[in-house]
Structure formats: structure tokens, C-alpha cells
N, C-alpha and C positions, 0 to 999 in steps of 0.2 A: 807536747801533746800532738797526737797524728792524729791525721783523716783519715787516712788509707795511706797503706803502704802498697804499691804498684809493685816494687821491687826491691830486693834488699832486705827480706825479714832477715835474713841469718846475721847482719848487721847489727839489727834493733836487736834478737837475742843476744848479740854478743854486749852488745849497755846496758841491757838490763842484768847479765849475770854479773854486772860490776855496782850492782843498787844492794842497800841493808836495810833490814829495820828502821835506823833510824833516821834513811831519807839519806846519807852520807854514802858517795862513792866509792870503793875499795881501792881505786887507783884514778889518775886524771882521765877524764874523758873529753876530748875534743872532737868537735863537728867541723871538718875543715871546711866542708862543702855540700848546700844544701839549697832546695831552690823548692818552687810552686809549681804545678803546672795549673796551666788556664783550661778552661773548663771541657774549652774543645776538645785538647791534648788528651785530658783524663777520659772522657768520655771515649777515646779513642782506642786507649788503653786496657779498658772493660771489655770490646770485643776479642781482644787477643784470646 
């Protein structure tokens, strides 16, 4: 589940064109590397 995504949609669409019906992947999907920002950070983000 996302809040917002700041950067990286074309990412999220590429995991989500590997989702089916029935909630099962069409190949593995790993998230190697994933983090938070603090609230500062996002708020900072928004003015870009």
C-alpha cells in the first residue's frame, strides 16, 4: 500500500502489469530497496 509516490511511478506500473485476477504475480517481484521519508523531506518534495 502507497501514500504517495514522489518518484518512480513508471516502476509501480511496471508491478502492477505483473498482478492477475486472482491477486497471484505472473513472475517474482522483489523490492530490493525501499525506505520513508519524514515528513519534512515529503513536504519538501511537494514544492518541486
Amino acid at each position: 500500500v502507497f501514500g504517495r509516490v514522489l518518484e518512480g511511478m513508471d516502476v509501480v506500473k511496471k508491478v502492477e502489469e505483473q498482478g492477475s485476477r486472482s491477486g497471484a504475480t505472473k513472475s517474482k517481484v522483489v523490492i530490493k530497496d525501499c525506505g520513508e521519508l519524514k515528513d519534512e523531506k515529503a513536504k519538501d518534495s511537494e514544492k518541486k
